[in-house]
mmCIF file of the N, C-alpha and C atoms, coordinates in Angstrom:
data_MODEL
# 
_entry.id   MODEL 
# 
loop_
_atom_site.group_PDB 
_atom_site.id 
_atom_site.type_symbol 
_atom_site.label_atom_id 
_atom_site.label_alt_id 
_atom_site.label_comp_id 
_atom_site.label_asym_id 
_atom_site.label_entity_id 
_atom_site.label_seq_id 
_atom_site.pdbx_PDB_ins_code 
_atom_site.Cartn_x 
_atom_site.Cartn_y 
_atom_site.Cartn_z 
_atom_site.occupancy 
_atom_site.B_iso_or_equiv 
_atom_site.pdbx_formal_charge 
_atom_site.auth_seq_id 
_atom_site.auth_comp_id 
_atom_site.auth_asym_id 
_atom_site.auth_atom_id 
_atom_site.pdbx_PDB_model_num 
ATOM 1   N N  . UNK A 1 1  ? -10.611 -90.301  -33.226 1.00 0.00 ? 1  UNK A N  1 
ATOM 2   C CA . UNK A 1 1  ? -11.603 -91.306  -32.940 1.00 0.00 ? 1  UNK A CA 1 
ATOM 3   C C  . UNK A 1 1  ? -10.949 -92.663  -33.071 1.00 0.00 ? 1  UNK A C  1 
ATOM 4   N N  . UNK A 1 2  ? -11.218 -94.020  -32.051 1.00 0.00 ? 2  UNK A N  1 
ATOM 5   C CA . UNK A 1 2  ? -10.624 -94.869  -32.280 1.00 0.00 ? 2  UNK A CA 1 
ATOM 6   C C  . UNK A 1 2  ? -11.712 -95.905  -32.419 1.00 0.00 ? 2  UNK A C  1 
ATOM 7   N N  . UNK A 1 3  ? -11.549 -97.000  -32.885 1.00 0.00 ? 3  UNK A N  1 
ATOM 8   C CA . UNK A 1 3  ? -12.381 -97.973  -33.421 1.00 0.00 ? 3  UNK A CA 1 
ATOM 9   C C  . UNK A 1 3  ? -13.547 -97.971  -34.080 1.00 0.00 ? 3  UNK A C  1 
ATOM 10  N N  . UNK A 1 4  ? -14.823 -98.688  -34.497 1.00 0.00 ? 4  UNK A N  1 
ATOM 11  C CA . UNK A 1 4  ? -15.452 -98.431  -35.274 1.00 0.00 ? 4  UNK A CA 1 
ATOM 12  C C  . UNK A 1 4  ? -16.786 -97.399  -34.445 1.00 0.00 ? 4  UNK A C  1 
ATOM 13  N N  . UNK A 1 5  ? -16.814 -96.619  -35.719 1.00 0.00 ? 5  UNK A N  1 
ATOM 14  C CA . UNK A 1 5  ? -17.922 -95.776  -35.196 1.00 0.00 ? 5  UNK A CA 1 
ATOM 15  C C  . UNK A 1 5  ? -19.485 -96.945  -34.654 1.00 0.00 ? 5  UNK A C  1 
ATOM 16  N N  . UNK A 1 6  ? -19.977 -96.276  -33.309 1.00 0.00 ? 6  UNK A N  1 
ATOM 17  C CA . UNK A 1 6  ? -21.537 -97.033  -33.087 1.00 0.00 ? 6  UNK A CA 1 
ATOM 18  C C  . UNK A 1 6  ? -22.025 -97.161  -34.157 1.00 0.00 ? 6  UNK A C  1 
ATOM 19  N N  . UNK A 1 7  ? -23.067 -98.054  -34.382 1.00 0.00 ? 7  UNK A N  1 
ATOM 20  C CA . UNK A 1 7  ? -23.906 -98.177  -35.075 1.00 0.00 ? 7  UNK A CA 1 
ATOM 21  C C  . UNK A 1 7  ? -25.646 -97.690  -34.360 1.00 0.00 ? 7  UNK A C  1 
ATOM 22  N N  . UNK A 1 8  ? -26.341 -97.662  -35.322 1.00 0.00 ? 8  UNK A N  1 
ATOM 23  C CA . UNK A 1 8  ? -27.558 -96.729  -35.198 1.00 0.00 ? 8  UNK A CA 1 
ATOM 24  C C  . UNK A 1 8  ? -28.168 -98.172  -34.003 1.00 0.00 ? 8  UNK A C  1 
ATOM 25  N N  . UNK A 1 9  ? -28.114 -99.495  -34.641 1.00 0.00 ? 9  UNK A N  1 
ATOM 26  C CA . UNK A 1 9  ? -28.931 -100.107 -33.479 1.00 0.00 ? 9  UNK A CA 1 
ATOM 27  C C  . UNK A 1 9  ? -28.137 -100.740 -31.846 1.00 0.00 ? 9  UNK A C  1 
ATOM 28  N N  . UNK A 1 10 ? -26.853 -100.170 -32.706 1.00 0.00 ? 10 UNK A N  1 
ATOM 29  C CA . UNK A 1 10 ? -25.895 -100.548 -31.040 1.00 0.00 ? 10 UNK A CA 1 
ATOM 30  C C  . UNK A 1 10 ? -26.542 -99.197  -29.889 1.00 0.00 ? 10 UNK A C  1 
ATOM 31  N N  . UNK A 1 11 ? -26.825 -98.042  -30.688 1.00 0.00 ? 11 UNK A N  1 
ATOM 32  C CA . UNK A 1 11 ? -26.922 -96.814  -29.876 1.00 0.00 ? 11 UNK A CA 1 
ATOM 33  C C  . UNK A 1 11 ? -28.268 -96.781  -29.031 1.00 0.00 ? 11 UNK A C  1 
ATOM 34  N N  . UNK A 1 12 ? -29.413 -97.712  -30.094 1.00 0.00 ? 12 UNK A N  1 
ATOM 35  C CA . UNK A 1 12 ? -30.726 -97.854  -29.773 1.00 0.00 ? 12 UNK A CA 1 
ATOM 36  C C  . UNK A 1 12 ? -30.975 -98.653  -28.634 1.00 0.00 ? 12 UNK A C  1 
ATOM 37  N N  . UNK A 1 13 ? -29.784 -100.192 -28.625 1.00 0.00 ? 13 UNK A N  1 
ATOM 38  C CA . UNK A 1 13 ? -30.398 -101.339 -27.580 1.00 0.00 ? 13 UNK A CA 1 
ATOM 39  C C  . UNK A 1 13 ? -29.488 -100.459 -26.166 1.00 0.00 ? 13 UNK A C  1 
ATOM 40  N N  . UNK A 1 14 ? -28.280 -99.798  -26.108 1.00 0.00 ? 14 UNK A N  1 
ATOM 41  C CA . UNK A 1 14 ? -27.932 -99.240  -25.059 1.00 0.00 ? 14 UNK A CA 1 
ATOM 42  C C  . UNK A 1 14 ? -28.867 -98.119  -24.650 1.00 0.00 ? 14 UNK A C  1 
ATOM 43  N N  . UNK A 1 15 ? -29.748 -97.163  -25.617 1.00 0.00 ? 15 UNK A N  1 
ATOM 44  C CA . UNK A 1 15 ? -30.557 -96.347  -25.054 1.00 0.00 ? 15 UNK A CA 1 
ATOM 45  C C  . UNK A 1 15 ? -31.499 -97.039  -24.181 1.00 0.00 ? 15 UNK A C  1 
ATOM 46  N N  . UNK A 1 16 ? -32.122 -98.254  -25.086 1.00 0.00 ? 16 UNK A N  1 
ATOM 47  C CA . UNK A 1 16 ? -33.208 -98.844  -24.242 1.00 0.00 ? 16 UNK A CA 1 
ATOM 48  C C  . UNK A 1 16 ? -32.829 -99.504  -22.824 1.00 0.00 ? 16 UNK A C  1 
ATOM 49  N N  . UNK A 1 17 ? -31.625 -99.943  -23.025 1.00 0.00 ? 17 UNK A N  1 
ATOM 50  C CA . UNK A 1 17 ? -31.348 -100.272 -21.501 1.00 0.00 ? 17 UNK A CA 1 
ATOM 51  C C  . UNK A 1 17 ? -31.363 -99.145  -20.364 1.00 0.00 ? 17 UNK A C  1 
ATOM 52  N N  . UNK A 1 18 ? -30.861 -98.203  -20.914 1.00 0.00 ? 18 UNK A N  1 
ATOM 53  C CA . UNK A 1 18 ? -30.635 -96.744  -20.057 1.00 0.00 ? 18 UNK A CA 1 
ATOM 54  C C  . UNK A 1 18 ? -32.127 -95.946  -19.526 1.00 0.00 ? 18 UNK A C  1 
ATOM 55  N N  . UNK A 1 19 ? -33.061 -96.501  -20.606 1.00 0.00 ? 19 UNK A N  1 
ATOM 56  C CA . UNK A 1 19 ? -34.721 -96.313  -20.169 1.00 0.00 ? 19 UNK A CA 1 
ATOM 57  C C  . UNK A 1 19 ? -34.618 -97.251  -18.686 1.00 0.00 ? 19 UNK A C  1 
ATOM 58  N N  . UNK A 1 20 ? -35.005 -98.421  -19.154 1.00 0.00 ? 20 UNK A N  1 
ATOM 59  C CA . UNK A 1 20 ? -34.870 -99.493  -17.927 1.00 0.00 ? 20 UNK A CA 1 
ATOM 60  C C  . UNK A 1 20 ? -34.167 -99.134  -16.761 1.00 0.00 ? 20 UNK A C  1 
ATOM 61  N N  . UNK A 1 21 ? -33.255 -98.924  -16.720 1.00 0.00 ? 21 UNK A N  1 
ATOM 62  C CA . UNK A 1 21 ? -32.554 -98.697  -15.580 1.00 0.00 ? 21 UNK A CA 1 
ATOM 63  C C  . UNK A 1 21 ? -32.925 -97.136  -15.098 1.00 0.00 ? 21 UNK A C  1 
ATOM 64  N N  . UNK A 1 22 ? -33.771 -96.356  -15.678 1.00 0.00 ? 22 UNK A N  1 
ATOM 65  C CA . UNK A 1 22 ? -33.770 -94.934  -14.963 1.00 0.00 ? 22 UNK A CA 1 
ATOM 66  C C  . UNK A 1 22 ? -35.828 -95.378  -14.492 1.00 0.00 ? 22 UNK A C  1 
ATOM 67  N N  . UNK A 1 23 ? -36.198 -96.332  -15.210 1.00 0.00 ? 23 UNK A N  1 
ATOM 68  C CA . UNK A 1 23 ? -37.139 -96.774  -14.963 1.00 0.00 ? 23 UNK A CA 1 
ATOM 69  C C  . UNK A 1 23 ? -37.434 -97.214  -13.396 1.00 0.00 ? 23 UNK A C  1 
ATOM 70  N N  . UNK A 1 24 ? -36.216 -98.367  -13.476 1.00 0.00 ? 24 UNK A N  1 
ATOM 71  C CA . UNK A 1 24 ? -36.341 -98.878  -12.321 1.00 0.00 ? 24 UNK A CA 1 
ATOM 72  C C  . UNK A 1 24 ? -35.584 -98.029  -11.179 1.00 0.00 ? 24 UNK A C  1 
ATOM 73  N N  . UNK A 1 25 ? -35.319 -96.970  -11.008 1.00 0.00 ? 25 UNK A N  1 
ATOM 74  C CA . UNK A 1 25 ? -34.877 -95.749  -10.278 1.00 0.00 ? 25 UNK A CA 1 
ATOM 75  C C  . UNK A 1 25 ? -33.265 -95.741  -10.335 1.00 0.00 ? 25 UNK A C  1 
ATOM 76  N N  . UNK A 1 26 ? -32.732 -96.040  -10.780 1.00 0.00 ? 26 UNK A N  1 
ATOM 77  C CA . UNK A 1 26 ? -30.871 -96.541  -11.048 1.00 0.00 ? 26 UNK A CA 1 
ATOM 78  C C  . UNK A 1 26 ? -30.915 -95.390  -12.380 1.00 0.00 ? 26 UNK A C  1 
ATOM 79  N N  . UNK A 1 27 ? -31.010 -94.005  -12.135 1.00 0.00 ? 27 UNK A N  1 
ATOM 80  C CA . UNK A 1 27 ? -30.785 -92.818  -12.589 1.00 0.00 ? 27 UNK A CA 1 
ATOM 81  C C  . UNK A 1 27 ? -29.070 -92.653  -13.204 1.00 0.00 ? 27 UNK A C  1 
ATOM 82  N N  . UNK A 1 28 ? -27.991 -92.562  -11.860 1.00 0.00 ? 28 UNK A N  1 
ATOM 83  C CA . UNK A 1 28 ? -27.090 -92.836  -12.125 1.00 0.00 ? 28 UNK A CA 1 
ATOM 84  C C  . UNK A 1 28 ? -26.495 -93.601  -13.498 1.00 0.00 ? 28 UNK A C  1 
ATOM 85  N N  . UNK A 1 29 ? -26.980 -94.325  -13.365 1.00 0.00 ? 29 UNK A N  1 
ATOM 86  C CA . UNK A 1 29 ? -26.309 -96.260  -14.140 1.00 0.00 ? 29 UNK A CA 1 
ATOM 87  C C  . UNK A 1 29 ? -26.968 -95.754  -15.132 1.00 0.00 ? 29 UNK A C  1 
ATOM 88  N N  . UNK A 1 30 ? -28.298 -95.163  -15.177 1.00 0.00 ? 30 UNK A N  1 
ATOM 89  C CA . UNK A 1 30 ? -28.720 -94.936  -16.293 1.00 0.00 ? 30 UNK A CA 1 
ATOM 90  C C  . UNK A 1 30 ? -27.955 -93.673  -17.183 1.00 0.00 ? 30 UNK A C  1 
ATOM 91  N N  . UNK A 1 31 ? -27.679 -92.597  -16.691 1.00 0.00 ? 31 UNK A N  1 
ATOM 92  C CA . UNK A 1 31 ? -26.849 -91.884  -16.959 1.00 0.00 ? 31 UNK A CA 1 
ATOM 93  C C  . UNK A 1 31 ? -25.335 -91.969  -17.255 1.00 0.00 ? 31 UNK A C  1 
ATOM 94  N N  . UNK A 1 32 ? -25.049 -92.791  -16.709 1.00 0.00 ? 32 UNK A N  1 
ATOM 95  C CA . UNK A 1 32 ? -23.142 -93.043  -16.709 1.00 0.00 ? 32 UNK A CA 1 
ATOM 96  C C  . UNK A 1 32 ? -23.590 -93.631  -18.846 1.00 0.00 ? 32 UNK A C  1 
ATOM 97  N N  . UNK A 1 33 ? -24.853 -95.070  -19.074 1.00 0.00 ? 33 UNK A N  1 
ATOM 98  C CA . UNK A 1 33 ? -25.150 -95.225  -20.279 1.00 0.00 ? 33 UNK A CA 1 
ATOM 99  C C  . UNK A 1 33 ? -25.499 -94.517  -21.202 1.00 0.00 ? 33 UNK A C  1 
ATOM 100 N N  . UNK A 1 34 ? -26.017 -93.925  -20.624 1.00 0.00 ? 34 UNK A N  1 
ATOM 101 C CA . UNK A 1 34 ? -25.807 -92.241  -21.944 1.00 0.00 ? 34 UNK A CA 1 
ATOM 102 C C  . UNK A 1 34 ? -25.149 -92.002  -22.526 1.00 0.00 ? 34 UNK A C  1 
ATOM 103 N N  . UNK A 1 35 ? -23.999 -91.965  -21.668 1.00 0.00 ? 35 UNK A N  1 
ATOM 104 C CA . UNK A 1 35 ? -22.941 -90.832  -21.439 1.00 0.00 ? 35 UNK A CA 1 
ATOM 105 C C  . UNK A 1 35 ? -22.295 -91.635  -22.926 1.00 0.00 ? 35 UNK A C  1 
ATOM 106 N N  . UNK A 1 36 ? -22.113 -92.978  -23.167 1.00 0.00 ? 36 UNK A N  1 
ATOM 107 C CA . UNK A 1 36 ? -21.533 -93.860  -23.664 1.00 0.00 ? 36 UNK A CA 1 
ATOM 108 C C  . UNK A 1 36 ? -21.838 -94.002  -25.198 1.00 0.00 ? 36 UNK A C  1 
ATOM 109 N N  . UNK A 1 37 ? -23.292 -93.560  -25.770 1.00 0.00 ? 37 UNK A N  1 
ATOM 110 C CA . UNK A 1 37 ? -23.143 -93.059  -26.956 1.00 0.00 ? 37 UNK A CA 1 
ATOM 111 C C  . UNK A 1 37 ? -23.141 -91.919  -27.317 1.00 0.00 ? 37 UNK A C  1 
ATOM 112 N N  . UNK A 1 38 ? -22.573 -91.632  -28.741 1.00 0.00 ? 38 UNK A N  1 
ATOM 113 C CA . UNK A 1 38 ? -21.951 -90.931  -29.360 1.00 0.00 ? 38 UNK A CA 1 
ATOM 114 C C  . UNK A 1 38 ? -22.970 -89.203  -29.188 1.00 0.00 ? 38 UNK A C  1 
ATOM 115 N N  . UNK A 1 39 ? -22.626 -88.474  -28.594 1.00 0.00 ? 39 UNK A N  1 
ATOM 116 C CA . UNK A 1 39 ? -23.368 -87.187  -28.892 1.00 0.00 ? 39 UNK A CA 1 
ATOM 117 C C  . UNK A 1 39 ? -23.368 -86.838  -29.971 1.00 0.00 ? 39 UNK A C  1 
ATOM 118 N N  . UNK A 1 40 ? -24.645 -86.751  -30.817 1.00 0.00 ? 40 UNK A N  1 
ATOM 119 C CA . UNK A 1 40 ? -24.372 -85.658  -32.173 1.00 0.00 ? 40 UNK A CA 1 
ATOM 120 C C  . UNK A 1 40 ? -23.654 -84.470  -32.196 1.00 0.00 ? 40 UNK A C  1 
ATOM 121 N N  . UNK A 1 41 ? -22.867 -84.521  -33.039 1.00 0.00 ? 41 UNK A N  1 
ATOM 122 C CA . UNK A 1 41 ? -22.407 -83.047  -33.358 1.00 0.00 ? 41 UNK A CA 1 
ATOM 123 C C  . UNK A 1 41 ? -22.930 -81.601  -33.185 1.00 0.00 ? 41 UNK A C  1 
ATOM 124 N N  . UNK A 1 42 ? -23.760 -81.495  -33.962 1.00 0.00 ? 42 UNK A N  1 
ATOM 125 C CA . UNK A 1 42 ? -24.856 -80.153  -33.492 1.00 0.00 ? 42 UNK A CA 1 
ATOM 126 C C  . UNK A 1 42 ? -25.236 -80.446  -32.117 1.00 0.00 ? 42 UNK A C  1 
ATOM 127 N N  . UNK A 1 43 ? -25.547 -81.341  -31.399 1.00 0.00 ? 43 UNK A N  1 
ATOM 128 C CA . UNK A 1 43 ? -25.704 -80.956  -30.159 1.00 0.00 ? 43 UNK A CA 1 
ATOM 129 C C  . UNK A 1 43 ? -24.219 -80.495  -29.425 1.00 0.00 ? 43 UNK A C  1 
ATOM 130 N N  . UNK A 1 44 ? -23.291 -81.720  -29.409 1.00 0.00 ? 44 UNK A N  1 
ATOM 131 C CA . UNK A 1 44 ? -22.032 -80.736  -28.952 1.00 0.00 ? 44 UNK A CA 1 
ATOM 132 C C  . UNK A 1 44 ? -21.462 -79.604  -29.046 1.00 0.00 ? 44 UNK A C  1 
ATOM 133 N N  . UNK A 1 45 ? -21.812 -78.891  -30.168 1.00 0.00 ? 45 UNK A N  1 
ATOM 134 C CA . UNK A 1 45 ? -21.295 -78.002  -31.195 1.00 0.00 ? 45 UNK A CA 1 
ATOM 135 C C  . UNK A 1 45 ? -21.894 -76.640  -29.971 1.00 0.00 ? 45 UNK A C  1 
ATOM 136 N N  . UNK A 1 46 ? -23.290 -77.011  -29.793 1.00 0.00 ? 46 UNK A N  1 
ATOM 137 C CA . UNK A 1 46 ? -24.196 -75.915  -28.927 1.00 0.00 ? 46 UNK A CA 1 
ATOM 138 C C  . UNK A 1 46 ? -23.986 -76.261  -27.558 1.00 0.00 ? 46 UNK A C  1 
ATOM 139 N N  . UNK A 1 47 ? -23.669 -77.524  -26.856 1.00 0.00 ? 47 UNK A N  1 
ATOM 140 C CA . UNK A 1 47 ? -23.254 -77.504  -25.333 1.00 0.00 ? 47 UNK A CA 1 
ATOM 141 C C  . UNK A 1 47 ? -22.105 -76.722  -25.296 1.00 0.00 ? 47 UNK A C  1 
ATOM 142 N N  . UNK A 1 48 ? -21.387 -76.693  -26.208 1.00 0.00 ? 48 UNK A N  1 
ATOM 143 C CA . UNK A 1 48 ? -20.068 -76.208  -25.891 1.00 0.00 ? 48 UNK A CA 1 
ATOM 144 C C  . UNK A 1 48 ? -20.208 -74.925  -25.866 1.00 0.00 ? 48 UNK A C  1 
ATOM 145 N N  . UNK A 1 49 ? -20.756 -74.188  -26.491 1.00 0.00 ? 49 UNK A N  1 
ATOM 146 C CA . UNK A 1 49 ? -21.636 -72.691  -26.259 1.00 0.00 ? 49 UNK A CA 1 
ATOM 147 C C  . UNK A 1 49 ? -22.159 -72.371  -25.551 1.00 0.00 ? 49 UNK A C  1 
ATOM 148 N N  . UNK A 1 50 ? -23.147 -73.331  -25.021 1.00 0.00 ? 50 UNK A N  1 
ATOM 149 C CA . UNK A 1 50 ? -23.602 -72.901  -23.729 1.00 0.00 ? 50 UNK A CA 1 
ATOM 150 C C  . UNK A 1 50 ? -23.204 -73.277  -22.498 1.00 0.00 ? 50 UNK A C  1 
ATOM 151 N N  . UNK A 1 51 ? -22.565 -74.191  -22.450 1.00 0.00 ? 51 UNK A N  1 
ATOM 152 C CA . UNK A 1 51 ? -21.934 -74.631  -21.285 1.00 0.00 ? 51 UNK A CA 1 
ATOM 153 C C  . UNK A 1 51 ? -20.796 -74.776  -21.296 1.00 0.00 ? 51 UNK A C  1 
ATOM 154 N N  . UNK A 1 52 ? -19.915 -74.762  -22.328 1.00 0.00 ? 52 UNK A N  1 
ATOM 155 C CA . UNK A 1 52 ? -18.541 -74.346  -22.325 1.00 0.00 ? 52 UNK A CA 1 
ATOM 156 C C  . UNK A 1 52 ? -17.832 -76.024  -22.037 1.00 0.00 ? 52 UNK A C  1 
ATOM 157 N N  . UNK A 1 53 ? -16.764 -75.961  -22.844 1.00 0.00 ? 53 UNK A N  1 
ATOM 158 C CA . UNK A 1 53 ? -15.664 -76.553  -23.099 1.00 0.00 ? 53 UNK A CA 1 
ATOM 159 C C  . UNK A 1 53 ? -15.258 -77.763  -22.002 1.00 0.00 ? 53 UNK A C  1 
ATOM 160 N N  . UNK A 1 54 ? -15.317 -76.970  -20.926 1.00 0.00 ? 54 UNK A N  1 
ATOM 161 C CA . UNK A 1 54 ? -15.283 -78.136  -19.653 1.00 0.00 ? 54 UNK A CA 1 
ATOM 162 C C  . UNK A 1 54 ? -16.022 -78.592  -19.181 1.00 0.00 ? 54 UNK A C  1 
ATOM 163 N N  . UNK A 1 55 ? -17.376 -78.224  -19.500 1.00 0.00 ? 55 UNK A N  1 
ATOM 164 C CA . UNK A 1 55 ? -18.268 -79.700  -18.934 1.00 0.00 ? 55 UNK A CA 1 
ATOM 165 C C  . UNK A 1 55 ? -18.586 -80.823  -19.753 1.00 0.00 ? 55 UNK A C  1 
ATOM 166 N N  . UNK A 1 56 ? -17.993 -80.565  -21.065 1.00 0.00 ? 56 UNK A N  1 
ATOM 167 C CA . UNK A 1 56 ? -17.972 -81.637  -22.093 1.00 0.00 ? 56 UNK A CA 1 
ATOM 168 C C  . UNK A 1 56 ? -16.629 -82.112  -21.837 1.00 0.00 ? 56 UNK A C  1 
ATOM 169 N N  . UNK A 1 57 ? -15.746 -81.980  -21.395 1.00 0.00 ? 57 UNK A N  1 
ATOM 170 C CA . UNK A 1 57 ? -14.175 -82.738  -21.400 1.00 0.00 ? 57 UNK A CA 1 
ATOM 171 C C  . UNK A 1 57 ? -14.589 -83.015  -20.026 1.00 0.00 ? 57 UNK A C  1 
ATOM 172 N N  . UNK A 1 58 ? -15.337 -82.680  -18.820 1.00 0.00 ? 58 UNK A N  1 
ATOM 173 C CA . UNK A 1 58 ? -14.951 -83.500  -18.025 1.00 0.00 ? 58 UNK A CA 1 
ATOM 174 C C  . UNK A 1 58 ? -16.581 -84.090  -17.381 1.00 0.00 ? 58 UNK A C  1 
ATOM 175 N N  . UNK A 1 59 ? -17.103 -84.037  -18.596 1.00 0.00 ? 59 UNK A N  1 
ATOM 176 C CA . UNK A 1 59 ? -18.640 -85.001  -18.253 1.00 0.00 ? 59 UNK A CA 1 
ATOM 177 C C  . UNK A 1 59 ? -18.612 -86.062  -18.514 1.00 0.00 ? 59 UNK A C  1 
ATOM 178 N N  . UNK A 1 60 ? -17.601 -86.780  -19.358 1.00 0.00 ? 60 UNK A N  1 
ATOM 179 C CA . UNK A 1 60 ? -17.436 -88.200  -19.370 1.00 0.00 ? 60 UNK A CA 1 
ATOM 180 C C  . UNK A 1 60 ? -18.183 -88.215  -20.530 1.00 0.00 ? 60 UNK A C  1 
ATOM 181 N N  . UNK A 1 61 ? -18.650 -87.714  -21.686 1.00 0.00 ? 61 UNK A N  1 
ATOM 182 C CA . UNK A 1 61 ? -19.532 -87.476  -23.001 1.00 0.00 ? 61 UNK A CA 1 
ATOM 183 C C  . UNK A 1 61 ? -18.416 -88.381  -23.934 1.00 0.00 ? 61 UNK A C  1 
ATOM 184 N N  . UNK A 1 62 ? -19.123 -89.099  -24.616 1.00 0.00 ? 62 UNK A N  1 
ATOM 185 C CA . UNK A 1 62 ? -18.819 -89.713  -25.650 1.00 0.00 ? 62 UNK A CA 1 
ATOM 186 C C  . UNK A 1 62 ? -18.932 -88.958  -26.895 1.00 0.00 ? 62 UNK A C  1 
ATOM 187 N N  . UNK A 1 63 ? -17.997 -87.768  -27.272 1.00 0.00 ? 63 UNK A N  1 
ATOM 188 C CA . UNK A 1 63 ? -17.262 -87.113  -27.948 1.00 0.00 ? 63 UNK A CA 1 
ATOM 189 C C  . UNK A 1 63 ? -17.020 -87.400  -29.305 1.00 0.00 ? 63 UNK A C  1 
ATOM 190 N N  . UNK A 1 64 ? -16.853 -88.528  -29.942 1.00 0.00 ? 64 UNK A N  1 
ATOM 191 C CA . UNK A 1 64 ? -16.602 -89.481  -31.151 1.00 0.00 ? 64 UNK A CA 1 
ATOM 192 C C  . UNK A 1 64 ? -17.121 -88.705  -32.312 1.00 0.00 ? 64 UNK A C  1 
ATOM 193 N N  . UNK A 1 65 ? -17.931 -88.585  -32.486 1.00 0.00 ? 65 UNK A N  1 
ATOM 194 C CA . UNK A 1 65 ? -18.884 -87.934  -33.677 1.00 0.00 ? 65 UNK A CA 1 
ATOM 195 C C  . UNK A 1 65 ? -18.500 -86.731  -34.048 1.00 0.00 ? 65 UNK A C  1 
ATOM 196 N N  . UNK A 1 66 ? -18.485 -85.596  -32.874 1.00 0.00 ? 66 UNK A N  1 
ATOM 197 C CA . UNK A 1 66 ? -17.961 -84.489  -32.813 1.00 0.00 ? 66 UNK A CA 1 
ATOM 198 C C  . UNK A 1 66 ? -16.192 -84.361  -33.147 1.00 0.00 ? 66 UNK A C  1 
ATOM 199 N N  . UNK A 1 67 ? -15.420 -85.367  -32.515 1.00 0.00 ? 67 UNK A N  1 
ATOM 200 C CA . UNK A 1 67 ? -14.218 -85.162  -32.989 1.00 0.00 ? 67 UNK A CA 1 
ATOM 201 C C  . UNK A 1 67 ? -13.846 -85.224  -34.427 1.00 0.00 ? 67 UNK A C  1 
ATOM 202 N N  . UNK A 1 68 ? -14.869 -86.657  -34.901 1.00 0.00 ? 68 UNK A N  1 
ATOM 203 C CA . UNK A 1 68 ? -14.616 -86.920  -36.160 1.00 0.00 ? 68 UNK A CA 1 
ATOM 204 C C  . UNK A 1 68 ? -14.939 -85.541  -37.544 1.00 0.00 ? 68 UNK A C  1 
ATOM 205 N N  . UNK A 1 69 ? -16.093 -85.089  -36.873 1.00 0.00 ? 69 UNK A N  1 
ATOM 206 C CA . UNK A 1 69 ? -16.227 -83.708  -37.992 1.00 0.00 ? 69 UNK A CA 1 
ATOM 207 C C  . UNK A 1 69 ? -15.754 -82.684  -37.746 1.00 0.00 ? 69 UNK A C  1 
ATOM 208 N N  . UNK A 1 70 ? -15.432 -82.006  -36.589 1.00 0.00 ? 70 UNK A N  1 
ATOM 209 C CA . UNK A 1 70 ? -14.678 -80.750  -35.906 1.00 0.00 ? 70 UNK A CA 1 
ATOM 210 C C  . UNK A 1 70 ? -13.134 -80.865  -35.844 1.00 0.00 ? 70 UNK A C  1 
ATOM 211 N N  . UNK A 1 71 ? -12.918 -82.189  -36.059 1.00 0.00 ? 71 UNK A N  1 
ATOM 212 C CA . UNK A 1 71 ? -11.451 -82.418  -35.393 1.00 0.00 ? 71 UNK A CA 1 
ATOM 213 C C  . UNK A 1 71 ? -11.174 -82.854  -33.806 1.00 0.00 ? 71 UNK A C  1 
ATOM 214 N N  . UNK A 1 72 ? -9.477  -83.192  -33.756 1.00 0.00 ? 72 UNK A N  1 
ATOM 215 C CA . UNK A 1 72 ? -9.689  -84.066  -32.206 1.00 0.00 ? 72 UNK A CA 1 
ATOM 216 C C  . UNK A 1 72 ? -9.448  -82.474  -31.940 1.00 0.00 ? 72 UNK A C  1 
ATOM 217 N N  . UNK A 1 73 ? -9.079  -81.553  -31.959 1.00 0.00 ? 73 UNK A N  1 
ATOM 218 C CA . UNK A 1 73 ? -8.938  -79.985  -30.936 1.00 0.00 ? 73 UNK A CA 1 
ATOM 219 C C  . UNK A 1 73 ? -9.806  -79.078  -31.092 1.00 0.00 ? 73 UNK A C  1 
ATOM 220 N N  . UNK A 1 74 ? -11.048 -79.607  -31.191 1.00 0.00 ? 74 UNK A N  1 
ATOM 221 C CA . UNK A 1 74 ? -12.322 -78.858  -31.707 1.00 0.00 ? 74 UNK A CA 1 
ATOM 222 C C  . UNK A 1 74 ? -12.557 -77.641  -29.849 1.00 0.00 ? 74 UNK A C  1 
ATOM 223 N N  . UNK A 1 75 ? -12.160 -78.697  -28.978 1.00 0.00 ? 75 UNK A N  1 
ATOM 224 C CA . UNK A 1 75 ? -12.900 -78.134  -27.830 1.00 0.00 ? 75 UNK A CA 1 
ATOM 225 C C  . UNK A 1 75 ? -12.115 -77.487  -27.228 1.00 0.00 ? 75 UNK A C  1 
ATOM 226 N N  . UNK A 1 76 ? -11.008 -77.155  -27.717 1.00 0.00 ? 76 UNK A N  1 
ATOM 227 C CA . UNK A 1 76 ? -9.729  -76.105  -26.704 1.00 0.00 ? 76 UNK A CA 1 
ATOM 228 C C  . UNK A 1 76 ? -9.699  -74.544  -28.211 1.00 0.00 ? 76 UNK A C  1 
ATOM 229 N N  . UNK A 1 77 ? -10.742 -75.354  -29.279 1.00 0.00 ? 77 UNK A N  1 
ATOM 230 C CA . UNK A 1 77 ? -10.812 -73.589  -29.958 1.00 0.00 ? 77 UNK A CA 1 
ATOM 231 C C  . UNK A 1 77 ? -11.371 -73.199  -29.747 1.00 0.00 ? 77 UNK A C  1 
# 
């Protein structure tokens, strides 16, 4: 993981923008902002189970959280 972990209200004002923009039909844009905070762990932990290894390495998922408790080679075990 490199630099400082998000913070709870950095994660909140980018969610709310990502409302707005899927609001105003910019789905995409709204999605690419998603993508950008940190997935919880337990949720990665279970995409990677159910959807396997490569759609999290090549969904563009902001990974951070998960590396930090699993390790950076969590997703090639």
């Amino acid at each position: 993981m490199t630099g400082q972990p998000m913070t709870l209200k950095e994660q909140l004002v980018i969610l709310a923008r990502a409302a707005e923009l899927w609001k105003a039909g910019n789905e995409a844009e709204s999605t690419a902002l998603t993508k950008t905070v940190p997935m919880p762990p337990f949720l990665a932990k279970i995409m990677k189970e159910k959807v396997g290894a490569d759609y999290l390495i090549n969904g563009g998922w902001n990974l951070s959280e998960a590396e930090a408790e699993f390790g950076q080679d969590w997703l090639s075990r």
